[in-house]
ZALUMTI-345480 format. One line per 4 residues: number of its first residue (from 1); their letters; for each residue x, y, z of N, C-alpha, C, CB. Coordinates in Angstrom, 3 decimals. Glycine has a CB too. Layout:
# ZALUMTI-345480
NUM> a> X,Y,Z,X,Y,Z,X,Y,Z,X,Y,Z ~ ... .
END
This chain:
# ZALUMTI-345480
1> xxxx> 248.982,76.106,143.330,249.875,75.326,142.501,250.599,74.248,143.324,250.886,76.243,141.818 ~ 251.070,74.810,144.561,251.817,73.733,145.129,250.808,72.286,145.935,252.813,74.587,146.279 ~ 249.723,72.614,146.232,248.321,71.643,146.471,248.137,70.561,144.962,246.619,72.936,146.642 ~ 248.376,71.292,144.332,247.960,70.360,142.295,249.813,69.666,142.566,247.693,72.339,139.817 .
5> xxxx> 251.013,70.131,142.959,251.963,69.627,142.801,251.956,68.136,143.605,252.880,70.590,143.103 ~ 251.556,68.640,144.777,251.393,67.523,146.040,250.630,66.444,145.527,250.585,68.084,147.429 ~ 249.389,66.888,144.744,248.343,65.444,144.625,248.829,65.155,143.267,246.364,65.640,144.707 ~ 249.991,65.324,142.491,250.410,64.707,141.484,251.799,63.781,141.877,250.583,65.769,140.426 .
9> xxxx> 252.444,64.540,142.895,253.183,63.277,143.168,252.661,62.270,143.802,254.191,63.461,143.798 ~ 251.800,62.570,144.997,251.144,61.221,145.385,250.631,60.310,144.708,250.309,61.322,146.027 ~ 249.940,60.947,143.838,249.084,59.990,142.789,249.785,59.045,142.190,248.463,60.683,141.655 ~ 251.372,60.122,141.782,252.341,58.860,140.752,252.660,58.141,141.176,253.463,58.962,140.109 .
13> xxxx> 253.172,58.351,142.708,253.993,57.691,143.303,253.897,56.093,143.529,254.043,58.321,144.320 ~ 252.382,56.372,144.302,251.595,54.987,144.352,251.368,53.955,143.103,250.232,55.338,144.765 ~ 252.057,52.972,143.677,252.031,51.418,142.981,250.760,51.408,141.807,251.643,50.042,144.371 ~ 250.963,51.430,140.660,249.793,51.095,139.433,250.475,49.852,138.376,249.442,52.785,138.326 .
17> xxxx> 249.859,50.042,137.514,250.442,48.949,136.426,251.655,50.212,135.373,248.646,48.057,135.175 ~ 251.348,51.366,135.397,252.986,51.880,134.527,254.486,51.524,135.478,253.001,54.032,134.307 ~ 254.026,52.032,136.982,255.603,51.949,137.690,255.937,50.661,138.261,255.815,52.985,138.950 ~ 255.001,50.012,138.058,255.226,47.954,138.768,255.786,47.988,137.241,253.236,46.336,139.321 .
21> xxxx> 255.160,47.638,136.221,255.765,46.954,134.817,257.035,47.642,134.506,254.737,47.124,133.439 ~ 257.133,49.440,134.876,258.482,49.961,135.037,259.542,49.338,135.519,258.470,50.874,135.680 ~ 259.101,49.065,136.888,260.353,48.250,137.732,260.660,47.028,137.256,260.071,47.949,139.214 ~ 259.485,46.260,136.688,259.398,45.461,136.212,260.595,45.528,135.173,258.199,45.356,135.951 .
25> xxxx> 260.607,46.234,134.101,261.427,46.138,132.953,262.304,46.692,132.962,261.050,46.376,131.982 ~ 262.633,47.616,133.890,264.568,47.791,134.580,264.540,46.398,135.164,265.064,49.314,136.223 ~ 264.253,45.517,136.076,264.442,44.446,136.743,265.003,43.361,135.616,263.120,44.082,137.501 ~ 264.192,43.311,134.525,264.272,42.365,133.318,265.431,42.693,132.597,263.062,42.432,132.368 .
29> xxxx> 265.228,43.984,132.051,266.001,44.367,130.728,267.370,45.190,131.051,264.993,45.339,129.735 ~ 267.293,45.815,132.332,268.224,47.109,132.519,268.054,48.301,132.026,269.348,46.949,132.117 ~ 268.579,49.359,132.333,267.895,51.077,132.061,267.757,50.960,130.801,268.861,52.596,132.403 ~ 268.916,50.392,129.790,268.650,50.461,128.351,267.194,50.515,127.928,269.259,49.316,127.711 .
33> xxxx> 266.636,49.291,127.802,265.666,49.214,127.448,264.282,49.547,128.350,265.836,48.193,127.010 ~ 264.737,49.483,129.167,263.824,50.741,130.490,263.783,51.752,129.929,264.518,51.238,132.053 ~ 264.512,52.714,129.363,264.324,53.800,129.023,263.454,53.812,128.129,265.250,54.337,128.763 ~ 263.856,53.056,127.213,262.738,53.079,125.936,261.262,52.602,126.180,263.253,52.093,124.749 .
37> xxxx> 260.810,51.689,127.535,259.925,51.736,127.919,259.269,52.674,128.272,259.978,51.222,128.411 ~ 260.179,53.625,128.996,260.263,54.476,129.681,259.296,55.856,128.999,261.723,54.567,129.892 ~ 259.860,56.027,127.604,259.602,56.576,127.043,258.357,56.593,125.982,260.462,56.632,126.902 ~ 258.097,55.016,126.084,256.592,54.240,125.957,255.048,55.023,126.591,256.802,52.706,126.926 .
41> xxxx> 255.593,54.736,127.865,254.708,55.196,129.101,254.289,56.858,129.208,255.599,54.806,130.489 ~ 255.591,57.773,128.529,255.448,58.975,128.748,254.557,59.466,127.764,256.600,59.588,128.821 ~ 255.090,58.751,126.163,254.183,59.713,125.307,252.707,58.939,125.538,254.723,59.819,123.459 ~ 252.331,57.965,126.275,251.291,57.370,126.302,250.389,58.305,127.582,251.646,55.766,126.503 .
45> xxxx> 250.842,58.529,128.427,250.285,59.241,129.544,249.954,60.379,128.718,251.231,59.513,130.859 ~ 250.834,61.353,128.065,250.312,62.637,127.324,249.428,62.075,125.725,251.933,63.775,126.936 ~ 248.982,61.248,126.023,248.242,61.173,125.176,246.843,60.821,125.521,248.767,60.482,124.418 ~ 246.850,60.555,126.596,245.868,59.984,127.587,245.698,61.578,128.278,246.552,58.502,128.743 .
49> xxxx> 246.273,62.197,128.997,245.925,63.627,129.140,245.346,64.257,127.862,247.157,64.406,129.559 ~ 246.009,64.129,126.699,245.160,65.279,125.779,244.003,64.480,125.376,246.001,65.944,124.305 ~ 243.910,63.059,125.991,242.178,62.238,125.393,241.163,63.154,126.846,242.119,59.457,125.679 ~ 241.897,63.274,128.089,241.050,63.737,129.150,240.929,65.377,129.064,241.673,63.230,130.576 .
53> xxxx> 241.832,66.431,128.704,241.657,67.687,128.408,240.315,67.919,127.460,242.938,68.140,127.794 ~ 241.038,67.370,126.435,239.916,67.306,125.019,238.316,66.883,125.568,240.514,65.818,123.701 ~ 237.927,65.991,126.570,237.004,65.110,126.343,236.458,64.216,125.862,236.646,65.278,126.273 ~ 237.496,64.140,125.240,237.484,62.949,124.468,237.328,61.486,124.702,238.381,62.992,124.000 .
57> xxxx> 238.067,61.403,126.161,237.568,60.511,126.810,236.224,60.337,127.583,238.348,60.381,127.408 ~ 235.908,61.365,128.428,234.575,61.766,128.741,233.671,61.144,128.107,234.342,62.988,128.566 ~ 233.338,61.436,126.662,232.753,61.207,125.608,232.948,59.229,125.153,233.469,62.421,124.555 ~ 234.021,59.207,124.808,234.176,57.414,124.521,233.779,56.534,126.158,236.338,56.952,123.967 .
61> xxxx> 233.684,57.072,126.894,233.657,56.469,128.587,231.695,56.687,128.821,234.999,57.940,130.114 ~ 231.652,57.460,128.228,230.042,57.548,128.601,229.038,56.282,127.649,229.443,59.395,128.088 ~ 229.829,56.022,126.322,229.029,54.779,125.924,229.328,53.732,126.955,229.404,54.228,124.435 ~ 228.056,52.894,127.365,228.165,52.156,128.341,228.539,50.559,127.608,226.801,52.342,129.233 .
65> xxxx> 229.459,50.230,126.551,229.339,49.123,125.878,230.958,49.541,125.835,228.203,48.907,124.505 ~ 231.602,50.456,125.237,233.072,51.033,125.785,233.589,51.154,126.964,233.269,52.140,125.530 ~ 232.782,51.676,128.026,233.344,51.760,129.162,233.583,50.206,129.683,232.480,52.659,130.047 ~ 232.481,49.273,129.461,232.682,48.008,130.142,233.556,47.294,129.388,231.485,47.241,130.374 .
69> xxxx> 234.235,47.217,127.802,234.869,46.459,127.094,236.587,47.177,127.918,234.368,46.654,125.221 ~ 236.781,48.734,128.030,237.910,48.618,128.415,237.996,48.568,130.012,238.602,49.609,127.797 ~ 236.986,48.660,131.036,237.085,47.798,132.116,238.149,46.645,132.046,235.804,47.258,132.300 ~ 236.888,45.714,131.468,236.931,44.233,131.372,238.812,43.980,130.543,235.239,43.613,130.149 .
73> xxxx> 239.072,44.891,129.772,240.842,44.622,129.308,241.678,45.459,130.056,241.286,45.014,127.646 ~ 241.105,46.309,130.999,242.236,46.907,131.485,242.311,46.122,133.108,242.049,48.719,131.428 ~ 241.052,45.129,133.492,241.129,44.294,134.979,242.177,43.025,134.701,239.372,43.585,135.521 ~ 241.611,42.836,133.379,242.427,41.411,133.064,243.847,41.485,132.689,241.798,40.644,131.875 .
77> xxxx> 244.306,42.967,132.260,245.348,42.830,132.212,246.841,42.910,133.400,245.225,43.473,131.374 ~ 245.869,43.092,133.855,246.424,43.984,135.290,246.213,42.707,136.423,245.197,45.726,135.797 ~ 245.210,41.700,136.099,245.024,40.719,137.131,246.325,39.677,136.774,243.384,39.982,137.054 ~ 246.558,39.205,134.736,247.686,38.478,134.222,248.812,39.457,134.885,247.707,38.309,132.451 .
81> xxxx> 248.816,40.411,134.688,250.461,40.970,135.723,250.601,40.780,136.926,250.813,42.458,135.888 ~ 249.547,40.699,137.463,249.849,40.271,138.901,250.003,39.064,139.383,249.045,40.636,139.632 ~ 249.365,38.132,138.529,249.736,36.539,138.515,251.119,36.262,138.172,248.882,35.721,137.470 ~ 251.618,36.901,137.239,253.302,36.534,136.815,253.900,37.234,138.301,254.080,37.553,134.954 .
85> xxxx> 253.646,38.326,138.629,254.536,38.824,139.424,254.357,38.177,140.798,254.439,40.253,139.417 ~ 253.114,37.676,141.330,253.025,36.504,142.804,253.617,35.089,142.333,251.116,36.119,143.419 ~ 253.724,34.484,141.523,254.159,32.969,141.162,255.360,33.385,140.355,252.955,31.932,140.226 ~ 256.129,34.536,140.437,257.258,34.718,139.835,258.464,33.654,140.255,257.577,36.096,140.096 .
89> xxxx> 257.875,32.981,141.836,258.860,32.515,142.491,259.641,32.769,143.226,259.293,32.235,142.108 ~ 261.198,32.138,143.689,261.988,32.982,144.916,262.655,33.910,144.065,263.158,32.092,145.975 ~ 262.532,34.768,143.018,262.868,35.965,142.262,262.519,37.043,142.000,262.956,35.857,141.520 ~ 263.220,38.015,142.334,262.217,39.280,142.244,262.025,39.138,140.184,263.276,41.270,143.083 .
93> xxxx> 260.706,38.867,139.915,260.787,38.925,138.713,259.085,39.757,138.233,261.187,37.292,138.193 ~ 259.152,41.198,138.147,258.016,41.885,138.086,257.442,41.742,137.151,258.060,42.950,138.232 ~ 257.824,41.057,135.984,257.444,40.872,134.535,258.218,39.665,133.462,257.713,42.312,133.942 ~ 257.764,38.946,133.108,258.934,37.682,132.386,258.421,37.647,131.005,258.872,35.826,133.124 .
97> xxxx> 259.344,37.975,130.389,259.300,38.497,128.605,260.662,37.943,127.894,259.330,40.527,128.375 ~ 260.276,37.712,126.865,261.593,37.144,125.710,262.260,38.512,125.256,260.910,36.181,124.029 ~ 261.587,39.571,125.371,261.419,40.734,124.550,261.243,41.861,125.407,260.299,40.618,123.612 ~ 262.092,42.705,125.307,261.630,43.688,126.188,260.401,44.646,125.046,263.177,44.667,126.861 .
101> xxxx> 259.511,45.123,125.868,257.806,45.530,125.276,258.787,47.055,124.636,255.933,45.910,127.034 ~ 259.278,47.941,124.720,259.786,48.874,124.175,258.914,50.368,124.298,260.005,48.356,122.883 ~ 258.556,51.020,123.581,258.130,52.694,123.049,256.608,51.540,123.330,258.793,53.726,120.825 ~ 256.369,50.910,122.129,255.119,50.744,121.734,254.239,50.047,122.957,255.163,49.933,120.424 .
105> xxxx> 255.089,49.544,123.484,254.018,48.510,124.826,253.993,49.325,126.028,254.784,46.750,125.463 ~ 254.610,50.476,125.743,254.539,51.558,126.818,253.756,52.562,126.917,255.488,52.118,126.924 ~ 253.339,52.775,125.271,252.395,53.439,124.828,250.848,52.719,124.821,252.883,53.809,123.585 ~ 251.276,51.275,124.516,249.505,50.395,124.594,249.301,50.127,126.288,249.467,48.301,123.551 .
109> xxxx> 250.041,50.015,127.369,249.504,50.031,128.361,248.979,51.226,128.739,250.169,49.580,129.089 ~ 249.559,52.518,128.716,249.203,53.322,129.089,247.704,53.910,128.239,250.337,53.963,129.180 ~ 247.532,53.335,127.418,246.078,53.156,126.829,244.588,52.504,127.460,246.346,52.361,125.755 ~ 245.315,51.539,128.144,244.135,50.594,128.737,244.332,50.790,130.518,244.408,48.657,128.136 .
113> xxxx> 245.205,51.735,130.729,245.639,52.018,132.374,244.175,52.800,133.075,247.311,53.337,132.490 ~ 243.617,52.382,133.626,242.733,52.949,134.298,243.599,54.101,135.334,241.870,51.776,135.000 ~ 244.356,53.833,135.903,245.064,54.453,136.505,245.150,56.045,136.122,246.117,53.755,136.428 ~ 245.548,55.737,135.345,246.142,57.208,133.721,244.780,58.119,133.770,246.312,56.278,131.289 .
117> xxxx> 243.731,57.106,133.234,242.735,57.873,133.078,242.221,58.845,134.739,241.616,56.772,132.425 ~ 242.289,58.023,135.680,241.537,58.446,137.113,242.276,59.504,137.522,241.492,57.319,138.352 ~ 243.751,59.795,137.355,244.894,60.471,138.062,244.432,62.071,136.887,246.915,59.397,137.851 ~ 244.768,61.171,135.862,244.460,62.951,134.456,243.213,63.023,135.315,244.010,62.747,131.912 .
121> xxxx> 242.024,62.531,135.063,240.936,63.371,135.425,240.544,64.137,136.304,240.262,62.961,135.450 ~ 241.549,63.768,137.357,241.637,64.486,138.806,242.071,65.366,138.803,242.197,64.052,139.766 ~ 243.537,65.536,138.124,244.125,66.357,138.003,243.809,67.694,137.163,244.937,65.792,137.779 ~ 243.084,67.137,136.164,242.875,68.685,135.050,241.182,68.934,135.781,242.850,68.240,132.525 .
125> xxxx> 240.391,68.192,135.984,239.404,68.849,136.471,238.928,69.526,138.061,238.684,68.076,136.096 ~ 240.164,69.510,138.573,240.197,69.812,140.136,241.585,70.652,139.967,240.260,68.261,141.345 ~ 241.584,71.266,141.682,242.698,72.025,141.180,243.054,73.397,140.950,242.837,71.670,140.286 ~ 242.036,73.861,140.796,241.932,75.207,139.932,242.907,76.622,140.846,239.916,75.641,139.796 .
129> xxxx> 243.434,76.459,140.091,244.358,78.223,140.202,245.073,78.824,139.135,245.633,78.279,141.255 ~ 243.887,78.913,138.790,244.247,80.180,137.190,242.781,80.033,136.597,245.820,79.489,135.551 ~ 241.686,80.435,137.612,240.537,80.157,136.848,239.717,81.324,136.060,239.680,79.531,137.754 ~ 240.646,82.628,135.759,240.832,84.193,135.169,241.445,82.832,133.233,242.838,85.818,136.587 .
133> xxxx> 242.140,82.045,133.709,242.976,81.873,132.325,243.076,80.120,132.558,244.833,82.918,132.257 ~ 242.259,79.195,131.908,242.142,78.027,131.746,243.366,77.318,130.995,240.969,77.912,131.180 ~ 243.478,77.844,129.618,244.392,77.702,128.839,245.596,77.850,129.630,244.258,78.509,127.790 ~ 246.437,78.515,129.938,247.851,79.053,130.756,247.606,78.017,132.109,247.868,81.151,131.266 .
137> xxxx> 246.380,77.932,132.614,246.195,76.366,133.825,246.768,75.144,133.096,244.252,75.812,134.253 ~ 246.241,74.578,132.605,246.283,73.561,131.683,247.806,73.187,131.040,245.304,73.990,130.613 ~ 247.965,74.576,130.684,249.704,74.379,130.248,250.816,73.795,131.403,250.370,76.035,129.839 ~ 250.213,75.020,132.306,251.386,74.884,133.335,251.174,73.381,134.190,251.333,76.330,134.501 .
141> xxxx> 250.012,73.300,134.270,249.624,71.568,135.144,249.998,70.854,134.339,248.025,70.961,135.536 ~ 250.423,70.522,132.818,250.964,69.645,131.960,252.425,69.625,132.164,250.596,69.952,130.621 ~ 253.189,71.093,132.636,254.499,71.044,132.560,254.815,70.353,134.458,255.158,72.853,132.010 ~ 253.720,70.939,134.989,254.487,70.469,136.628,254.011,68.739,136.438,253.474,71.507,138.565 .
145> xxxx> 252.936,68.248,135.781,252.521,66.752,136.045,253.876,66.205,135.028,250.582,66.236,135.432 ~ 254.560,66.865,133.878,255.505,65.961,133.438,256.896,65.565,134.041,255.709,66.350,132.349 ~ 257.073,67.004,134.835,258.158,67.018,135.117,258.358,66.086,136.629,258.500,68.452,135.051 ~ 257.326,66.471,137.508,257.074,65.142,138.376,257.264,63.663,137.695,255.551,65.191,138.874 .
149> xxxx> 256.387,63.621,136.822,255.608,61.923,136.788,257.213,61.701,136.015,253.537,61.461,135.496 ~ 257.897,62.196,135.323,259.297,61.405,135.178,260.050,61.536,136.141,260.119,61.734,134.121 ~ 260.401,62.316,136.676,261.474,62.170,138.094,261.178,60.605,138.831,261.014,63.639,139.504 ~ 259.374,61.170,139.196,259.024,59.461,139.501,259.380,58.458,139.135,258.090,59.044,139.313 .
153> xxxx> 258.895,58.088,138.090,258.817,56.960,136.989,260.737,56.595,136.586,257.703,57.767,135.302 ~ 261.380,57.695,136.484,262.845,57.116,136.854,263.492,56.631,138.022,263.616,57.905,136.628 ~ 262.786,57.367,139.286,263.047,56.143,140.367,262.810,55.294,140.694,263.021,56.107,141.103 ~ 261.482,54.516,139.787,261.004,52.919,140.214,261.790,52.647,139.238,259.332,52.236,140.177 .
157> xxxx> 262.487,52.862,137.762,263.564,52.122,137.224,264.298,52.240,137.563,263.888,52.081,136.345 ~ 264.817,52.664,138.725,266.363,53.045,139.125,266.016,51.669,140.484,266.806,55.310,139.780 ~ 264.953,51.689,140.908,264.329,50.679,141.989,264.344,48.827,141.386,262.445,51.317,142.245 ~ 263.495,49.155,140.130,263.832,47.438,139.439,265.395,47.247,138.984,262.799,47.105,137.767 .
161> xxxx> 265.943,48.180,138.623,267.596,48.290,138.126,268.513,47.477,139.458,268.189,50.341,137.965 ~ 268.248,48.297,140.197,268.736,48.096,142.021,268.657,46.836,142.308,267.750,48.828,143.268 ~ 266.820,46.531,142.301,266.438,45.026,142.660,266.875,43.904,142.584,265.685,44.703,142.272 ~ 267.612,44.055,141.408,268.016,43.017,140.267,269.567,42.648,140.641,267.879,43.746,138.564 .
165> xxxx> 270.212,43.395,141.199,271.405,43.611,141.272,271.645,43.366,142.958,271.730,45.029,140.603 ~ 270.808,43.343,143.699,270.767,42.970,144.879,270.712,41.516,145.793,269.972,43.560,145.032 ~ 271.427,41.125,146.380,271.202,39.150,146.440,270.509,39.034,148.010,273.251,37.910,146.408 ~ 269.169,39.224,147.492,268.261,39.054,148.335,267.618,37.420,148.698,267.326,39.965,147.818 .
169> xxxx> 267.309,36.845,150.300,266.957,36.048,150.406,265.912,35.458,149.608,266.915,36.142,151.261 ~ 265.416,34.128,148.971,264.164,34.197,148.270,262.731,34.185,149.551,264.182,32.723,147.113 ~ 262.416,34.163,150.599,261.547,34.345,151.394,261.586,35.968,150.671,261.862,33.918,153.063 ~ 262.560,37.031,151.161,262.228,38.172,150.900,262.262,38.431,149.449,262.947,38.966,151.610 .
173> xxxx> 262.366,37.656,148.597,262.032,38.058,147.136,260.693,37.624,146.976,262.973,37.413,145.993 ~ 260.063,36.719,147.308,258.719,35.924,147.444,257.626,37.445,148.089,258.965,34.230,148.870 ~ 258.421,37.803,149.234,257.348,38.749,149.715,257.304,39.700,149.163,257.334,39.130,150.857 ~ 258.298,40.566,148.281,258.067,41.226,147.308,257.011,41.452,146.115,258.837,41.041,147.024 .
177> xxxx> 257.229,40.180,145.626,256.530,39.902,144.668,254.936,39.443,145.027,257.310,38.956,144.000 ~ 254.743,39.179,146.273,253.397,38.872,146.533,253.090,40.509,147.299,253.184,37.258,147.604 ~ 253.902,41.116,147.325,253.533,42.834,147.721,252.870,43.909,146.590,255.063,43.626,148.125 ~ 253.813,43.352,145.991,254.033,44.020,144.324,252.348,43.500,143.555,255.874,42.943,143.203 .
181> xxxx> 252.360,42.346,143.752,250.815,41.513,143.059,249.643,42.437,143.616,250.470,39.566,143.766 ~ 249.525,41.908,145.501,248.833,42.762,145.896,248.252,44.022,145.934,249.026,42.686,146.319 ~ 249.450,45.288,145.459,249.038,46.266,145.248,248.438,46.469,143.639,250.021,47.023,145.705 ~ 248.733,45.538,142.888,247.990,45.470,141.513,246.789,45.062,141.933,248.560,44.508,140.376 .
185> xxxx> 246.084,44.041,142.877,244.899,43.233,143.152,244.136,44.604,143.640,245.088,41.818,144.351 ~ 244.840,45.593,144.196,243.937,46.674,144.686,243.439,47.452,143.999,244.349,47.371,145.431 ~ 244.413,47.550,142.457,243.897,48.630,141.211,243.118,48.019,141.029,244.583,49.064,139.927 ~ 242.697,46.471,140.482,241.488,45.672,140.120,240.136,46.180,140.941,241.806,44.081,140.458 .
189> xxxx> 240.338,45.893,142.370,239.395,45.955,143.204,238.908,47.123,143.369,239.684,45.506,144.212 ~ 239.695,48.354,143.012,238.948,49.633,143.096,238.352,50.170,141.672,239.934,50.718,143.703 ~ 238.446,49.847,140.997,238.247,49.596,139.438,236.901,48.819,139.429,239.566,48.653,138.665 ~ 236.651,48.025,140.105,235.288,47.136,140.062,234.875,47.741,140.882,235.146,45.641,140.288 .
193> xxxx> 235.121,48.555,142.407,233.945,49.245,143.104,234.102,50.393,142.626,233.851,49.281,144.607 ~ 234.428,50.994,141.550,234.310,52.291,141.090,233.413,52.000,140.146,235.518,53.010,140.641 ~ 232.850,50.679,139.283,232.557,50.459,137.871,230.646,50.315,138.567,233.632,48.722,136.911 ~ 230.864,50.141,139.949,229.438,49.597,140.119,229.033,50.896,140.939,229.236,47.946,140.980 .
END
C-alpha cells in the first residue's frame, strides 16, 4: 500500500495540464473560483478512473480513429496552454480568461487529459496488494489516490494564489512561465512518443 501511495503522489505531483491550469486559475481568479475549478478537476479525474476501472476506456482507446481524434485534442490543447503561458509576458500569467472556466471546464479538461488517463491506468492496473479481494483493492486505491491527489492539487492553488501576490522581477516571471510552458511541451512530446 505504501509503494501504490508513493507512485500516486509522484505521479500528481509532477507538472500536467490539471495542476499548471490549477495554478493557473488561483493565479487568475483567486481560491474562490479555484475552488470551484478545483472541484471541476476532481469529479472529472473520478470519472476518468471509473472510465479506466470499468474499461471503458480500454475499449473507446482501442478504436484506432478515437484514440488518434483525442490524441490530436488533447496535444493541441495542451500545446494552446503552453503558448499563452510562454508569451504570457513579464507576468506570471498561467492562463488568461474573461471568465474563470469553473466545475464544468474542470470537468472537460480532465476529459481530454492524457495525463488522467496514463496515471489511472497505472495506478489501478499495477500495484497489487489485495489480490485475495480486487473489489476492497480498488476501493481503498480510490480512497488513498483521492485523498492524495487533493492535498496536491490544493497546493499548486495555494502556489498560483501565492504567485500572484508576490512582486517578482519580470526576467523571473518570464522564466517561470517559459518553465511552466516547457513542462507542458514535455506532456506533448511524450504523448507523441507514446502514440508511435
Amino acid at each position: 500500500m505504501l509503494t501504490f501511495a508513493l507512485a500516486v503522489f509522484f505521479l500528481i505531483i509532477t507538472p500536467g495540464p490539471g495542476v499548471l491550469s490549477l495554478a493557473g486559475v488561483g493565479s487568475a481568479f483567486g481560491y474562490r473560483d479555484g475552488a470551484r475549478y478545483l472541484a471541476g478537476l476532481f469529479i472529472g479525474t473520478n470519472l476518468v478512473c471509473a472510465g479506466v476501472i470499468s474499461g471503458l476506456a480500454a475499449i473507446l482507446f482501442a478504436i484506432p480513429e478515437i484514440r488518434i481524434l483525442f490524441t490530436l485534442a488533447s496535444m493541441a490543447y495542451i500545446l494552446w496552454l503552453a503558448f499563452k503561458i510562454a508569451f504570457a509576458g513579464a507576468r506570471i500569467a498561467f492562463i488568461e480568461r474573461v471568465n474563470p472556466p469553473g466545475i464544468k471546464g474542470g470537468i472537460l479538461l480532465q476529459a481530454i487529459n492524457p495525463k488522467a488517463y496514463a496515471v489511472n491506468t497505472a495506478l489501478f492496473s499495477g500495484f497489487a496488494f489485495m489480490a485475495g479481494n480486487p473489489g476492497l483493492e480498488i476501493l481503498v486505491k480510490l480512497l488513498i489516490l483521492n485523498a492524495i491527489w487533493l492535498a496536491l492539487h490544493v497546493l499548486w492553488l495555494w502556489f498560483g494564489v501565492t504567485l500572484r501576490r508576490l512582486n517578482l522581477s519580470p526576467v523571473i516571471q518570464r522564466r517561470i512561465n517559459y518553465a511552466m510552458a516547457g513542462s507542458m511541451l514535455m506532456v506533448v512530446a511524450l504523448a507523441v512518443y507514446a502514440a508511435l
